[in-house]
Each structure stands twice: as C-alpha cells, then as structure tokens.
N, C-alpha and C positions, 0 to 999 in steps of 0.2 A: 504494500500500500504506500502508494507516495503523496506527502502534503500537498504536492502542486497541483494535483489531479482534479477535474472539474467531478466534483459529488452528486450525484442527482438518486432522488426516491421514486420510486416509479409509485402512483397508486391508482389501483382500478380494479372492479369488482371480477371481472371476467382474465382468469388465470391464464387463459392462450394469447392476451392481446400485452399484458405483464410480461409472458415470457418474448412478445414477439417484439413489444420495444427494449427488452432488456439485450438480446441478442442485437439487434442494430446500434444501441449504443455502445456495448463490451467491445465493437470494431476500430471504435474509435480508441488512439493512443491516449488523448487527452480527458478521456471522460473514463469514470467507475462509478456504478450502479450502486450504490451501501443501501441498499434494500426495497424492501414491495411491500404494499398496503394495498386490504382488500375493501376498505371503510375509511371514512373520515377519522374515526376515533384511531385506529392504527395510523394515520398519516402523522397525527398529533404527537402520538406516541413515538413513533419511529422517528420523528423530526429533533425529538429533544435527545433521543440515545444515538442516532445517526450521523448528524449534523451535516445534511447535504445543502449545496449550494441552491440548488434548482429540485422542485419536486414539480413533476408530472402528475397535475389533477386531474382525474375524471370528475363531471359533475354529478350522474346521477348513480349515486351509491345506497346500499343499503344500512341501514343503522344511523352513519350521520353522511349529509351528499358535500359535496366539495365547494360548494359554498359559503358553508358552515366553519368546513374543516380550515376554508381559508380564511376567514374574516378571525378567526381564533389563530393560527400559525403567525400570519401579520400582525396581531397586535404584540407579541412578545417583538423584546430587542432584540436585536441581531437576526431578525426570520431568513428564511431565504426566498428566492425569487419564486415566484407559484407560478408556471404556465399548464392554462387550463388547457385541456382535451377534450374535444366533445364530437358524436358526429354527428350533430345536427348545428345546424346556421342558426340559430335564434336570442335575436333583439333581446328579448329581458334575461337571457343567462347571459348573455355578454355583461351587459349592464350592471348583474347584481354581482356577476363576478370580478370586475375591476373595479365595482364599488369596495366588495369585500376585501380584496387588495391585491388583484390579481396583478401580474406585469404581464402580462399574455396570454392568446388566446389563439389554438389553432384546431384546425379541424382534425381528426383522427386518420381521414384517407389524405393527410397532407403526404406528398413524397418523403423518404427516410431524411435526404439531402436535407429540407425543410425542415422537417424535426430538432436534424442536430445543429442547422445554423440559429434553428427560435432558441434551444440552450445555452446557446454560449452567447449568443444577443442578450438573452436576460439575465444570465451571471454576470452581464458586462454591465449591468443597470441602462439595456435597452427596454425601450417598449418595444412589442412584437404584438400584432394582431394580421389574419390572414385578409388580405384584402377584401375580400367580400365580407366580412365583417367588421373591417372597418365604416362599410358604407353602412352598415346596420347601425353601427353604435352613434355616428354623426347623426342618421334618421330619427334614432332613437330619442336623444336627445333635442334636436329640433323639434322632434313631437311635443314635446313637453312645453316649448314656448312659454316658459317661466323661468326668472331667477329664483330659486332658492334664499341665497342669503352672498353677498360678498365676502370669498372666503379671506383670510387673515392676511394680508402681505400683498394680495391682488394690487390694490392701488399705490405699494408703494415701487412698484416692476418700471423699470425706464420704459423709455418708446422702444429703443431696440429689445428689449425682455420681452414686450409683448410683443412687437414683429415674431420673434421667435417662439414663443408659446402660441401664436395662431398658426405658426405653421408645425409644429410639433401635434397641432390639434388634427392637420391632416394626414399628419401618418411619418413626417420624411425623418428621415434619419440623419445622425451628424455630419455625414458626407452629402447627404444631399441639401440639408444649410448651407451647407459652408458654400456649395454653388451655386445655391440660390442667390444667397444676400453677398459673395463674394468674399466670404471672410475665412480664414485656417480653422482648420477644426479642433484647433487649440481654444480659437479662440471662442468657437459655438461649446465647445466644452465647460467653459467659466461660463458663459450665459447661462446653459442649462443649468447648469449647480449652483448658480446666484437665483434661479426661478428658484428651485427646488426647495434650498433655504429659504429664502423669503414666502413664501405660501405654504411651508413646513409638510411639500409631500417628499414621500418616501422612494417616488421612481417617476418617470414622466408618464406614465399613465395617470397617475393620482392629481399630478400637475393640469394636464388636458381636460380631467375632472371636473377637477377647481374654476376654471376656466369656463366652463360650461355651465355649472351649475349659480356660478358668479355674473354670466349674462356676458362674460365679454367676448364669446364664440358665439357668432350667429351663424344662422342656415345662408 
C-alpha cells in the first residue's frame, strides 16, 4: 500500500457492478480500491476506518440511499470527495445530491475512461457533472425562479470572482477559464479559492450553489 495512491470506496447495492468498477479501477497504477459498501450506513462506516479520497455513491440503496449517506460523510472534517452514480438522468437527484455535498455526478453507462478521469477530477477539488446533467441541474434551478437567501461572502466577490463563478456555473473547467477570460491557470486557480473562501463552500459545486440559490445565476 502506498501513501501516494488515489483511495477510493466503491459503494452500491448490486455486488457485480462493485466488483465490475473495482476491476476497472485496480488497472489503474495510480488508484487502490480500500473497500465496498452495500448501504449508506456501511459507506459511513467504511469512510471513517478506510479513509478514501473519492467514494463512489450509488443513490438508491437499501437501508440508508446515498443521499443521506452523503449529506452525513460531508459534514465531518476532512470528508472526501463523493461522486455520485446513478443510471438514471434525473433533475431532483442531481439537485439533492450536490445539495447534500456531492462534487459529482455521473451516469453509471458512462465509459470506464470517464469514470476514472471524474476520480481524479474530484480528488483534485474539480467539479464533475456529465453533460447532460449539467443541462438538468441549470433547468432545475431556473425552474425555481426564486432566490433563496444571499449566501455569506456572495456580495463581497470582485467583478472578476463573479465573471468566474458564472462561468464555473456552466460547467468549464480551469483550462477552459483560463481561455476564456485569457488568464494562466495559476491565476483562475486563486480566483477559485478566493470564491470558495469567501462564500465558505467546500468544492465548486457548493460555490455554483451558492450562486444560484443567491439569485446571481440567471436562466
């Protein structure tokens, strides 16, 4: 076992699809599997005797489902990164799952390629959503067509903080800032982590959130 090695928990109810993402990650040099969960409440479990980077949720579980199990794994310190699995497309598990504090969200017939690049995206504090979920979660919350509440730090964000948390809102990643707004991806890197601090989320999904729910992402 080596320290450097990306940790991940696989958990899902169905034992052939467990053994079948565990087999496509063990290929990789850089990833090791420290264990499986057939329930929420073993995810819980296994997370605090395990201590993986990245856990693999399924959502609908017997006993406790992976909504639960994450909204509970995120609020301790030091959680790891939760990308969910699911194989259905649907608006409100997206939603209550990145509410609960997912940093991802893919489908389960995503390609393996897919799989292991959304891991190490999220162990890197990416957000990952599969495209066509991303257009859910935007729909989702335009439906709503209400602020909430303006979350904490929103208003204190420069004009370039917020250029970059609306474009964070649509998906792009720090290579694709950086050529957007033409800046190094050193330096989209201090922005993000200057949002992040300041509106006190935990990953750039939570940020995007915030964002949404604060009224300053419109449809």
């Amino acid at each position: 076992m080596h320290s450097d090695l990306l940790r991940v928990l696989i958990v899902d109810d169905q034992p052939l699809l467990r053994k079948g993402f565990s087999m496509i990650l063990s290929n990789e040099a850089d990833i090791e599997v420290v264990g499986e969960a057939a329930n929420g409440q073993q995810a819980i479990d296994q997370v605090k005797s395990r201590r993986p980077h990245v856990v693999l949720m399924d959502i609908s579980m017997p006993q406790m489902d992976g909504i639960a199990a994450t909204k509970s794994i995120t609020s301790q310190e030091k959680s790891p990164a939760i990308l969910v699995l699911t194989t259905f497309d649907s608006q409100e598990h997206v939603f209550q799952s990145l509410q609960a504090g997912a940093s991802g969200f893919l489908l389960k017939d995503a390609p393996p390629d897919d799989l292991i690049k959304a891991i190490r995206l999220v162990a890197a504090g990416e957000a990952l959503l599969a495209p066509s979920v991303t257009k859910s979660l935007l729909d989702t919350f335009a439906s709503l067509n209400q602020k909430t509440s303006v979350a904490p730090g929103i208003e204190d964000l420069t004009d370039r903080e917020r250029e970059v948390l609306l474009l964070m809102a649509k998906g792009l990643s720090n290579s694709e800032l950086a050529e957007q707004l033409f800046l190094g991806e050193t330096t989209i890197k201090t922005h993000v982590s200057s949002i992040l601090r300041k509106v006190g989320a935990r990953d750039r999904v939570q940020a995007v959130i915030a964002a949404y729910e604060s009224g300053l992402v419109t449809k």
